[in-house]
mmCIF file of the N, C-alpha and C atoms, coordinates in Angstrom:
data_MODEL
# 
_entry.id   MODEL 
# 
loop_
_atom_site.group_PDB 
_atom_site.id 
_atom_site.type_symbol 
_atom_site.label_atom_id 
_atom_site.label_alt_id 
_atom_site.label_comp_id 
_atom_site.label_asym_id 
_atom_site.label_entity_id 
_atom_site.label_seq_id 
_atom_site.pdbx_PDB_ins_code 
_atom_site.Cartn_x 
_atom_site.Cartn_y 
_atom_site.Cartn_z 
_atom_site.occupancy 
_atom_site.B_iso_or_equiv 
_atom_site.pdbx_formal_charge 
_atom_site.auth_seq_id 
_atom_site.auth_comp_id 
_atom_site.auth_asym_id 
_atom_site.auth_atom_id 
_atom_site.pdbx_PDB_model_num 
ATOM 1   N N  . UNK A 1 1  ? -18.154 70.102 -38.539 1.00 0.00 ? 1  UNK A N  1 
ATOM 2   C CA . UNK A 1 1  ? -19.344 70.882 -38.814 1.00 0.00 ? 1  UNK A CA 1 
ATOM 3   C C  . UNK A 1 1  ? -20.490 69.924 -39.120 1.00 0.00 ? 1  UNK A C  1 
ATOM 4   N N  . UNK A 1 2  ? -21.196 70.317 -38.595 1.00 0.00 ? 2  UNK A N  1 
ATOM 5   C CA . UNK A 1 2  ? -22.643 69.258 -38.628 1.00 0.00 ? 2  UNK A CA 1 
ATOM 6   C C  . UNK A 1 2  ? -23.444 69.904 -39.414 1.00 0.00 ? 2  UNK A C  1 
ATOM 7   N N  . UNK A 1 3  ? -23.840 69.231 -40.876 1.00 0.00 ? 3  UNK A N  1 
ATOM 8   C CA . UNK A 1 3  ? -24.701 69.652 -41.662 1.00 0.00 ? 3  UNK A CA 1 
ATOM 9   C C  . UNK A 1 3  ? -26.064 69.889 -41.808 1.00 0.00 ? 3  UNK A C  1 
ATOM 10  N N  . UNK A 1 4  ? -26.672 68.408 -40.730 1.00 0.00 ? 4  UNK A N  1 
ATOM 11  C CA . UNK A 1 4  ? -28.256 68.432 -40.363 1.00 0.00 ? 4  UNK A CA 1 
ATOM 12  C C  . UNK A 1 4  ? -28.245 69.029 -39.080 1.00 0.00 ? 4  UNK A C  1 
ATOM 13  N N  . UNK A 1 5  ? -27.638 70.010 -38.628 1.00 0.00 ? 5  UNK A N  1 
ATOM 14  C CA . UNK A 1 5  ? -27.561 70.479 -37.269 1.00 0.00 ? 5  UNK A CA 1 
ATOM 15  C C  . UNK A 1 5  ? -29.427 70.983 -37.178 1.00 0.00 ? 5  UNK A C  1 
ATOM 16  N N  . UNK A 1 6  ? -29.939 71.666 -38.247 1.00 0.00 ? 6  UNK A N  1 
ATOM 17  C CA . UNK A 1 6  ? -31.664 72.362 -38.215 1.00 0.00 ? 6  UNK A CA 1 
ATOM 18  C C  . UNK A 1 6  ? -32.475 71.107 -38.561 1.00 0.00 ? 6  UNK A C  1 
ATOM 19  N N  . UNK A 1 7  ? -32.125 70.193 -39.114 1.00 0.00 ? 7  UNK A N  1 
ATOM 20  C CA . UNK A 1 7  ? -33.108 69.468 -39.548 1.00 0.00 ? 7  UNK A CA 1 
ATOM 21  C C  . UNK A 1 7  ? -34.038 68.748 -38.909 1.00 0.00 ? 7  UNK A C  1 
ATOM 22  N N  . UNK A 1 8  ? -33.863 68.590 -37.348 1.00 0.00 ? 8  UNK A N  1 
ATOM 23  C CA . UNK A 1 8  ? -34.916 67.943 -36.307 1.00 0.00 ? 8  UNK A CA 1 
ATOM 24  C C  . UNK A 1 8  ? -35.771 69.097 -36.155 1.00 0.00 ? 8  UNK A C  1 
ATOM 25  N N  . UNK A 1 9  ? -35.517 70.764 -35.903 1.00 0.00 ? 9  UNK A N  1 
ATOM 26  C CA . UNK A 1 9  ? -36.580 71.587 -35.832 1.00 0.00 ? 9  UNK A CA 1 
ATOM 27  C C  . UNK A 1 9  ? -36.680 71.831 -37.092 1.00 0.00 ? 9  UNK A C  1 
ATOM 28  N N  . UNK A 1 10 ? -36.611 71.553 -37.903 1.00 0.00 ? 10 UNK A N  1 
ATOM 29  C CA . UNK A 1 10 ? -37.586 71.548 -39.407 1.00 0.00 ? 10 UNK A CA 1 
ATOM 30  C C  . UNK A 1 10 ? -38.740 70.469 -39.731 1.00 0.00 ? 10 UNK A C  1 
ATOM 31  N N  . UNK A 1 11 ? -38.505 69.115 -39.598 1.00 0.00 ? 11 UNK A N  1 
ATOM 32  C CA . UNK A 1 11 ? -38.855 68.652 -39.267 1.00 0.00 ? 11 UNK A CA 1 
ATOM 33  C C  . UNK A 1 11 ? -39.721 68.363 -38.723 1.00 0.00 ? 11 UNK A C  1 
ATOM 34  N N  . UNK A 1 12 ? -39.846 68.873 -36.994 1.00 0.00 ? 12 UNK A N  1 
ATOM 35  C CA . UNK A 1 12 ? -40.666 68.876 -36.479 1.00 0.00 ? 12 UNK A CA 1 
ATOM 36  C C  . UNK A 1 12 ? -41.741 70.169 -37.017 1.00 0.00 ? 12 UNK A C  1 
ATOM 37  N N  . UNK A 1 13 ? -41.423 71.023 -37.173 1.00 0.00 ? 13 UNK A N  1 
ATOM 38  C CA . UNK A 1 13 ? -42.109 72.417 -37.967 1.00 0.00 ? 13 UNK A CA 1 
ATOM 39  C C  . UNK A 1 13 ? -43.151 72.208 -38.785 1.00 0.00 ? 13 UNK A C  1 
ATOM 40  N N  . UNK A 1 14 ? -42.726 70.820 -39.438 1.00 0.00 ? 14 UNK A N  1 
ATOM 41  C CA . UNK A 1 14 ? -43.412 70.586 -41.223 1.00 0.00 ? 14 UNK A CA 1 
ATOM 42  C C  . UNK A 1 14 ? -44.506 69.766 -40.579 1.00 0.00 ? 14 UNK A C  1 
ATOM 43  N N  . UNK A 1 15 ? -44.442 68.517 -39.307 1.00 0.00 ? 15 UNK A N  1 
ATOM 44  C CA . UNK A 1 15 ? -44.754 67.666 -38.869 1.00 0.00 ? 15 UNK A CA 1 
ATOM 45  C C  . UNK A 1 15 ? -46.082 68.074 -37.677 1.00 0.00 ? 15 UNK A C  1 
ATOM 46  N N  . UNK A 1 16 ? -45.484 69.532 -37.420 1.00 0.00 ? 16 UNK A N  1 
ATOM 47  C CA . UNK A 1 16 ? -46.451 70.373 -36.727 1.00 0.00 ? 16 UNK A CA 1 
ATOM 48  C C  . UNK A 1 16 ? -47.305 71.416 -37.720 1.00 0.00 ? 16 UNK A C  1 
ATOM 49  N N  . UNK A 1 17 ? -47.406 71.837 -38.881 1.00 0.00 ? 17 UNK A N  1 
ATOM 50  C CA . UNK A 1 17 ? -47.889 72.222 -39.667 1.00 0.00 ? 17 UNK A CA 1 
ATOM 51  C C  . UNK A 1 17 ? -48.723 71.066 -40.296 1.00 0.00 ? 17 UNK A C  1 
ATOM 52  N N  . UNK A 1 18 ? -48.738 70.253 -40.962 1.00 0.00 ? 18 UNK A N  1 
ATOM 53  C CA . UNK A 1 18 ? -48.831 69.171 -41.404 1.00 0.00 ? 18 UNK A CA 1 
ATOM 54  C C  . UNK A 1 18 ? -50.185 68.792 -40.405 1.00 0.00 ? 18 UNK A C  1 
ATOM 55  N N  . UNK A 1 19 ? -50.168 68.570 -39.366 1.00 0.00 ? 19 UNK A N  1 
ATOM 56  C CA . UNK A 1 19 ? -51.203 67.927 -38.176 1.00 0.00 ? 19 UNK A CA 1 
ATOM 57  C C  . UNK A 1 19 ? -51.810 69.171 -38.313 1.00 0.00 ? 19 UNK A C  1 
ATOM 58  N N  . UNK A 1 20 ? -51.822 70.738 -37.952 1.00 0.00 ? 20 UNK A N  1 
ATOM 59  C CA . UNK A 1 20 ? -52.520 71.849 -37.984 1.00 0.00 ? 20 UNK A CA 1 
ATOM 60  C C  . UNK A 1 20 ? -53.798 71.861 -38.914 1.00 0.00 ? 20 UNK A C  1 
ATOM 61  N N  . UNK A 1 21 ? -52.890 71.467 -40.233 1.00 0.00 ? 21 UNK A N  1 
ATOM 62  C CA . UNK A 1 21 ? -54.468 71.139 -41.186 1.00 0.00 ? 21 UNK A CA 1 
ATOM 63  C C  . UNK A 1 21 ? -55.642 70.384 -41.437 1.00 0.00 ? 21 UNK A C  1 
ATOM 64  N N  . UNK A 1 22 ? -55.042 69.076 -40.372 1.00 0.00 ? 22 UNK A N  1 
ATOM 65  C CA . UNK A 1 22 ? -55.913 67.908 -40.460 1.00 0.00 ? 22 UNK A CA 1 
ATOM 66  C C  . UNK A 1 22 ? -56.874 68.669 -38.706 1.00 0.00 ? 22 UNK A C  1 
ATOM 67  N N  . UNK A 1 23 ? -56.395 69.150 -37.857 1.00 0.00 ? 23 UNK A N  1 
ATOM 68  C CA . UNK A 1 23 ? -56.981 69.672 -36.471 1.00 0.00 ? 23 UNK A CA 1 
ATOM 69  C C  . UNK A 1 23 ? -58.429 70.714 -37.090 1.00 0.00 ? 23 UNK A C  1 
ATOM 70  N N  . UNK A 1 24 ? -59.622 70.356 -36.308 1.00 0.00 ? 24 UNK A N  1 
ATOM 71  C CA . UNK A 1 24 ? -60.603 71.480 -36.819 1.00 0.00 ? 24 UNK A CA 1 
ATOM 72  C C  . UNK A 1 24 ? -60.759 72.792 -35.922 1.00 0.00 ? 24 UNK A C  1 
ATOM 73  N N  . UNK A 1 25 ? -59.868 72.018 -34.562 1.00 0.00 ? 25 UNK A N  1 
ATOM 74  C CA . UNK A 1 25 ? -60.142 74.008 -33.749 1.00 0.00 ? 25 UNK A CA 1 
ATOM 75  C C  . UNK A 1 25 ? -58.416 73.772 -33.778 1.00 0.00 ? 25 UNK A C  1 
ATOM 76  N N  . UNK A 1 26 ? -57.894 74.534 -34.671 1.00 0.00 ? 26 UNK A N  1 
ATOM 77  C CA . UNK A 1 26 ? -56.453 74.930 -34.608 1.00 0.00 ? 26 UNK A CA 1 
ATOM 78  C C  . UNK A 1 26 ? -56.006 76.339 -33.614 1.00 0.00 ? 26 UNK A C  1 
ATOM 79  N N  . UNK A 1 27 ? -57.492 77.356 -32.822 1.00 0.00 ? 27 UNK A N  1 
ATOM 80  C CA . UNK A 1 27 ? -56.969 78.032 -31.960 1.00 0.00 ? 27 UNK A CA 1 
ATOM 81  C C  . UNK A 1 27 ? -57.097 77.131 -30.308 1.00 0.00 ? 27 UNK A C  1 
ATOM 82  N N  . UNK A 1 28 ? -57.305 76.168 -30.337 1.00 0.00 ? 28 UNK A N  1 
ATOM 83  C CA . UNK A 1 28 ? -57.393 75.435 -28.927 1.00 0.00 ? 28 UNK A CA 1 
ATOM 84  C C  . UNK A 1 28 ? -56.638 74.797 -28.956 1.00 0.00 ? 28 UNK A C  1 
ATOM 85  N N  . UNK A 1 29 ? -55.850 74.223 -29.739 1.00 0.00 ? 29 UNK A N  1 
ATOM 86  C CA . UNK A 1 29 ? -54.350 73.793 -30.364 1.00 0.00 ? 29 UNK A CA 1 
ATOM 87  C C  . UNK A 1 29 ? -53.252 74.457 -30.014 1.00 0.00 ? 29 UNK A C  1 
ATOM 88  N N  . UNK A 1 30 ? -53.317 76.183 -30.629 1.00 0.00 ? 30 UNK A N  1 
ATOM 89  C CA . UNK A 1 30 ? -52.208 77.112 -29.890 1.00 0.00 ? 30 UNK A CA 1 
ATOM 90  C C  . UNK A 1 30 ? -52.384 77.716 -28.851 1.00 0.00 ? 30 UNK A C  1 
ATOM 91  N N  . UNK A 1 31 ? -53.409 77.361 -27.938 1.00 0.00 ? 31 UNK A N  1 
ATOM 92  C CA . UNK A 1 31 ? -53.668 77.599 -26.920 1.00 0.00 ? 31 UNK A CA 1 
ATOM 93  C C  . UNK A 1 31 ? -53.026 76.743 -25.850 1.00 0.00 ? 31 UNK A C  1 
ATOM 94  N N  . UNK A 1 32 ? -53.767 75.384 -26.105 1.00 0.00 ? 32 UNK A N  1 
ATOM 95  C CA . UNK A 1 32 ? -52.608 74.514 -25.520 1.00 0.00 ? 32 UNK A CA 1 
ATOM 96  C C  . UNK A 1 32 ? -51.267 74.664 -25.468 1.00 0.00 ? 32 UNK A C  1 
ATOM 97  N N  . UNK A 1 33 ? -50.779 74.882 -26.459 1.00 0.00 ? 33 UNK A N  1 
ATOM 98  C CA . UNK A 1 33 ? -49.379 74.973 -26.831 1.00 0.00 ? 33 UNK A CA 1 
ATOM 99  C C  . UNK A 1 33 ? -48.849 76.208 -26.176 1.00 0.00 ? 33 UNK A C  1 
ATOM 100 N N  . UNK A 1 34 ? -49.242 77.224 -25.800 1.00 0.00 ? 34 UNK A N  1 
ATOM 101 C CA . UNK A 1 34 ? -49.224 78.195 -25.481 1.00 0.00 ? 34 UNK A CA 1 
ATOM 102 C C  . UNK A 1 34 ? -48.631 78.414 -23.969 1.00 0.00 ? 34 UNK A C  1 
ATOM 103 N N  . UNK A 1 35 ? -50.003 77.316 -23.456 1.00 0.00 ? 35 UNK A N  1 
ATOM 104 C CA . UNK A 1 35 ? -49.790 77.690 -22.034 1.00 0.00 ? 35 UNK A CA 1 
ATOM 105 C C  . UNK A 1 35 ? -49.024 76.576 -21.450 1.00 0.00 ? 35 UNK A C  1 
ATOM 106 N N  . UNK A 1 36 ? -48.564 75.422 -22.077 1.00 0.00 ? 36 UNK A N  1 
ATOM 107 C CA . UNK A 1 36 ? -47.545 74.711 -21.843 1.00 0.00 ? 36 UNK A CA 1 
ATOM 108 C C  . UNK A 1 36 ? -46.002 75.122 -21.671 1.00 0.00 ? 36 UNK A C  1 
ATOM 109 N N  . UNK A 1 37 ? -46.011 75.750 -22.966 1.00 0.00 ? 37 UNK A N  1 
ATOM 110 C CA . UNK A 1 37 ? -44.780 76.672 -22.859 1.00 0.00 ? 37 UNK A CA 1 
ATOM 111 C C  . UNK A 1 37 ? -44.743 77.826 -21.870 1.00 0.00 ? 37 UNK A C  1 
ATOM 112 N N  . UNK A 1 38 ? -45.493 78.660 -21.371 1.00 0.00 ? 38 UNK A N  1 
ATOM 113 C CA . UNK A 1 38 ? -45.956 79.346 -20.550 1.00 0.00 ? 38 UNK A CA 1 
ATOM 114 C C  . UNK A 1 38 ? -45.247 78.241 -18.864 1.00 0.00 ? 38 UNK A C  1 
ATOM 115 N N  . UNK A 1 39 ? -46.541 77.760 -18.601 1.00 0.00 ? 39 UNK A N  1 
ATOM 116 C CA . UNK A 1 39 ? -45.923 76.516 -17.620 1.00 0.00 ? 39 UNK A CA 1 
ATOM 117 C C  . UNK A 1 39 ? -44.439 76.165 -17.743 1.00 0.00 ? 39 UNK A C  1 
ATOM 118 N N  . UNK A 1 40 ? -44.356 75.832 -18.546 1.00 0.00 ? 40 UNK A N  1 
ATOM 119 C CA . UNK A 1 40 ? -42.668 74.955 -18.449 1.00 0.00 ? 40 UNK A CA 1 
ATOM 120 C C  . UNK A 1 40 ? -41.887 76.084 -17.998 1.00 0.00 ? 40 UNK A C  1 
ATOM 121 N N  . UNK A 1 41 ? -41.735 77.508 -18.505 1.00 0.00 ? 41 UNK A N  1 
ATOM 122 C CA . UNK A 1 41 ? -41.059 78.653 -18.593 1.00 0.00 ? 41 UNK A CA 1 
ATOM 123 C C  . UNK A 1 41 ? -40.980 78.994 -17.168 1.00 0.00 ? 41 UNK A C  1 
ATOM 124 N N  . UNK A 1 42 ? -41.937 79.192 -16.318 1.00 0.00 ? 42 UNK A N  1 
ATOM 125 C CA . UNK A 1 42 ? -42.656 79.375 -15.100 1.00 0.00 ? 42 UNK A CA 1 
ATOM 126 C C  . UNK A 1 42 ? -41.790 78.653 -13.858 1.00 0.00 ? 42 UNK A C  1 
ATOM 127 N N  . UNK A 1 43 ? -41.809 77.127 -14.285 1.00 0.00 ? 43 UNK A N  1 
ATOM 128 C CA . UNK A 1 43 ? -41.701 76.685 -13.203 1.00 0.00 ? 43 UNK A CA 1 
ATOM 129 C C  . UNK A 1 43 ? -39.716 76.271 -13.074 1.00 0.00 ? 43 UNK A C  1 
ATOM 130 N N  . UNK A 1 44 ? -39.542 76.614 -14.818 1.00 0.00 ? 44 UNK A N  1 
ATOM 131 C CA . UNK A 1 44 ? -37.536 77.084 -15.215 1.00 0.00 ? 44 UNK A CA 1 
ATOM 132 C C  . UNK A 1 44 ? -37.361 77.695 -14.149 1.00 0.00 ? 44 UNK A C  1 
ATOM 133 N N  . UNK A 1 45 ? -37.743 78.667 -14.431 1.00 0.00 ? 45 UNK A N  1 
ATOM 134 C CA . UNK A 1 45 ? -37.516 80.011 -13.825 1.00 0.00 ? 45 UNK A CA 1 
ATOM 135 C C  . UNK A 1 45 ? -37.619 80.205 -11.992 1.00 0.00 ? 45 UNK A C  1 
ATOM 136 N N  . UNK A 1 46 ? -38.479 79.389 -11.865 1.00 0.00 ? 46 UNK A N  1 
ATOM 137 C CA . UNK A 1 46 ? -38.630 79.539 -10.273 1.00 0.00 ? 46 UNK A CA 1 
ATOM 138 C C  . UNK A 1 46 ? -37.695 78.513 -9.879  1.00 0.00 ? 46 UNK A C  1 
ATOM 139 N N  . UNK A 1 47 ? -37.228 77.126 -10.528 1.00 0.00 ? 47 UNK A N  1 
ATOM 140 C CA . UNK A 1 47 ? -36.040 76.495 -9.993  1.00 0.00 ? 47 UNK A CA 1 
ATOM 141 C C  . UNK A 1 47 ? -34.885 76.735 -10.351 1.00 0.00 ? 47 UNK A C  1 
ATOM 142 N N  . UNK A 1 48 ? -34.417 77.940 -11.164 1.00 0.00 ? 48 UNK A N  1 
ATOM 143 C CA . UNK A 1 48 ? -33.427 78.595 -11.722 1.00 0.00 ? 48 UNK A CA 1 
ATOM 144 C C  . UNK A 1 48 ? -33.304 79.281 -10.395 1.00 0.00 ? 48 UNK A C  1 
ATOM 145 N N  . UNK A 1 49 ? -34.069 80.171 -9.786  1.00 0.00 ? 49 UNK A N  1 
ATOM 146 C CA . UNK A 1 49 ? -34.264 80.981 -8.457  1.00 0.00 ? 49 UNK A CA 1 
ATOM 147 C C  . UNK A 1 49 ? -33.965 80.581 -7.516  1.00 0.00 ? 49 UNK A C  1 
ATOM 148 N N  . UNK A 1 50 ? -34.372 78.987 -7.145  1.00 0.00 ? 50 UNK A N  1 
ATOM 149 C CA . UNK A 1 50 ? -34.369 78.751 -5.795  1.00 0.00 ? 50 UNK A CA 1 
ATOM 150 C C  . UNK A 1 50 ? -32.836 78.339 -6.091  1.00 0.00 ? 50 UNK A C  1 
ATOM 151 N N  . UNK A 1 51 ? -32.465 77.274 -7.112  1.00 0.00 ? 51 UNK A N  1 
ATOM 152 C CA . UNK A 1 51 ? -31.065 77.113 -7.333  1.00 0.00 ? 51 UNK A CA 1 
ATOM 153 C C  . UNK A 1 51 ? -30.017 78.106 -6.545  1.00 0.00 ? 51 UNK A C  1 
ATOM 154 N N  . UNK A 1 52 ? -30.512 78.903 -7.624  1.00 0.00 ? 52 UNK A N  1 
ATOM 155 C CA . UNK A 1 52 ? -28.894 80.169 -7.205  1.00 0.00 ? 52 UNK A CA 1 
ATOM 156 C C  . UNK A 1 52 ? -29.295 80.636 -5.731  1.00 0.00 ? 52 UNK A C  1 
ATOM 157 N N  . UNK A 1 53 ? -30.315 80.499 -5.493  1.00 0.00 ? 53 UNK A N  1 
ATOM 158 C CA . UNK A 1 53 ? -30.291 81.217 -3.753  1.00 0.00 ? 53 UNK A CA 1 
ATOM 159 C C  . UNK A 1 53 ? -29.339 80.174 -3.091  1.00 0.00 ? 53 UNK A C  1 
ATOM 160 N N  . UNK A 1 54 ? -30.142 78.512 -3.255  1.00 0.00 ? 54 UNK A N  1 
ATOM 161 C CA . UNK A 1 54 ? -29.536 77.607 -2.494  1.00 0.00 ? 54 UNK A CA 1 
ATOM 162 C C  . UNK A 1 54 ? -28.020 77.914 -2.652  1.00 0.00 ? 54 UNK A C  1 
ATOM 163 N N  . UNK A 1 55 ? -27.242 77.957 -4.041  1.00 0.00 ? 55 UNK A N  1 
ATOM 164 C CA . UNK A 1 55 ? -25.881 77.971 -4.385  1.00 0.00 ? 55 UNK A CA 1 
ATOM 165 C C  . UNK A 1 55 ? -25.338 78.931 -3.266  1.00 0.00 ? 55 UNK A C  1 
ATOM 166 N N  . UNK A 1 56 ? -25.916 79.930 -3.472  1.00 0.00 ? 56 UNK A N  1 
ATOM 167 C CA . UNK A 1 56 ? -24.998 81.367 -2.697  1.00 0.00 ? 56 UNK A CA 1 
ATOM 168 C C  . UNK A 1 56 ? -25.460 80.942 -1.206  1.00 0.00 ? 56 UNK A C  1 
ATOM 169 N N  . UNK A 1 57 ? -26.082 80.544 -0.735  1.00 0.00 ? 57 UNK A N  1 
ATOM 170 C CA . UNK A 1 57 ? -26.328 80.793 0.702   1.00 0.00 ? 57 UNK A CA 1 
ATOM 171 C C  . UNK A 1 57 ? -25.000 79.284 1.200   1.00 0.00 ? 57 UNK A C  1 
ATOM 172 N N  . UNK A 1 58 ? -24.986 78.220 0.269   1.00 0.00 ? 58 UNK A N  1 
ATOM 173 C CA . UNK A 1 58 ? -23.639 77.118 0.684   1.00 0.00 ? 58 UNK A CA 1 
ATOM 174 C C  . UNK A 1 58 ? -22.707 77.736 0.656   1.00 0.00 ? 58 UNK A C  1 
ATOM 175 N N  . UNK A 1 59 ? -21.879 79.110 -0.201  1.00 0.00 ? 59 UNK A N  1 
ATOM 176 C CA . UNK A 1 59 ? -20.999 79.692 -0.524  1.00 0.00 ? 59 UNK A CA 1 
ATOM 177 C C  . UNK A 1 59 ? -20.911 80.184 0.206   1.00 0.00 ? 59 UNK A C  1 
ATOM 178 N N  . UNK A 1 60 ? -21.896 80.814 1.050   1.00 0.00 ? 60 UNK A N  1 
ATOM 179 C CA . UNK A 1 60 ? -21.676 81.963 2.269   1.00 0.00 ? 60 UNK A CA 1 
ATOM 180 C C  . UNK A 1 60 ? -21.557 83.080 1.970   1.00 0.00 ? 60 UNK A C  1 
ATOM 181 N N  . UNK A 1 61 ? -22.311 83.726 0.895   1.00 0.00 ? 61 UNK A N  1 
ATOM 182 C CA . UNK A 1 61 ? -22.114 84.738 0.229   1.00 0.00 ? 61 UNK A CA 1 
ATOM 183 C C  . UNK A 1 61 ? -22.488 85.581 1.060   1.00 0.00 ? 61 UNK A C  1 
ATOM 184 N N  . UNK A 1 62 ? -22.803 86.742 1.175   1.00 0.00 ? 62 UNK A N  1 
ATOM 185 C CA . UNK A 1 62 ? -23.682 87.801 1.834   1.00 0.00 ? 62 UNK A CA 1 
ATOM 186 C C  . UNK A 1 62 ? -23.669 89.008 1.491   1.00 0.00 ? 62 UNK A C  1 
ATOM 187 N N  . UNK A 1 63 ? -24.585 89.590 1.785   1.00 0.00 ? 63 UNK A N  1 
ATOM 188 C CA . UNK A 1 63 ? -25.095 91.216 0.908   1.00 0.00 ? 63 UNK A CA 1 
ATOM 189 C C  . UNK A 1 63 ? -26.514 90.264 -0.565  1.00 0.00 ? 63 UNK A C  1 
ATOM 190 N N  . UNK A 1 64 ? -26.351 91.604 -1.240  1.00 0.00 ? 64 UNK A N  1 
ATOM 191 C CA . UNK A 1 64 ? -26.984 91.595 -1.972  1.00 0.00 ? 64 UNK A CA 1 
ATOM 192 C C  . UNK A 1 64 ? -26.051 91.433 -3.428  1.00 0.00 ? 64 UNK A C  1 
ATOM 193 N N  . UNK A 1 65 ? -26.545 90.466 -4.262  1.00 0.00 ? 65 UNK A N  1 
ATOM 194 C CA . UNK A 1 65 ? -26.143 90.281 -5.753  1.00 0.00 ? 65 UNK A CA 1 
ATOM 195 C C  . UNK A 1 65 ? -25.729 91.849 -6.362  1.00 0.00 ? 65 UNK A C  1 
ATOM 196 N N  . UNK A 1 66 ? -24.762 91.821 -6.804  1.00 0.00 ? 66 UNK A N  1 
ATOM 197 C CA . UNK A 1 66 ? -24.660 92.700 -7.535  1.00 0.00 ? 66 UNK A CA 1 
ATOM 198 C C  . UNK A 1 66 ? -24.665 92.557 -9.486  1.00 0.00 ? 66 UNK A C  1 
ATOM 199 N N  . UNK A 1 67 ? -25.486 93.298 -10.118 1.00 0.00 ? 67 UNK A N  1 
ATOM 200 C CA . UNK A 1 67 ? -25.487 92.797 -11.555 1.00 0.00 ? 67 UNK A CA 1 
ATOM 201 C C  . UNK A 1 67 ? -24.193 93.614 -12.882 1.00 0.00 ? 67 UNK A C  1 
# 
């Protein structure tokens, strides 16, 4: 059992709070932050997509996915 298993996202939390107060536009801050995460999520997701197409079409799958 790992005891500091939270302590890097705490950490970083306090370290990102911490900088928030010293920042004078803190909404162009979570804005940034925002649409980064946004982006990153975006472009997961579309190579999560092409992935599993590529996977199933080597497999020779055919029809449609069923969920």
């Amino acid at each position: 059992m790992n005891s500091l298993k939270g302590l890097g996202i705490c950490a970083f939390l306090a370290a990102f709070t911490f900088g928030l107060t010293r920042v004078p536009n803190a909404e162009q801050v979570f804005l940034a932050v925002g649409l980064v995460i946004i982006t990153t999520c975006m472009f997961t997701f579309a190579a999560s997509v092409r992935r599993s197409r590529r996977d199933r079409r080597l497999a020779g799958a055919t029809g449609r996915r069923r969920a």
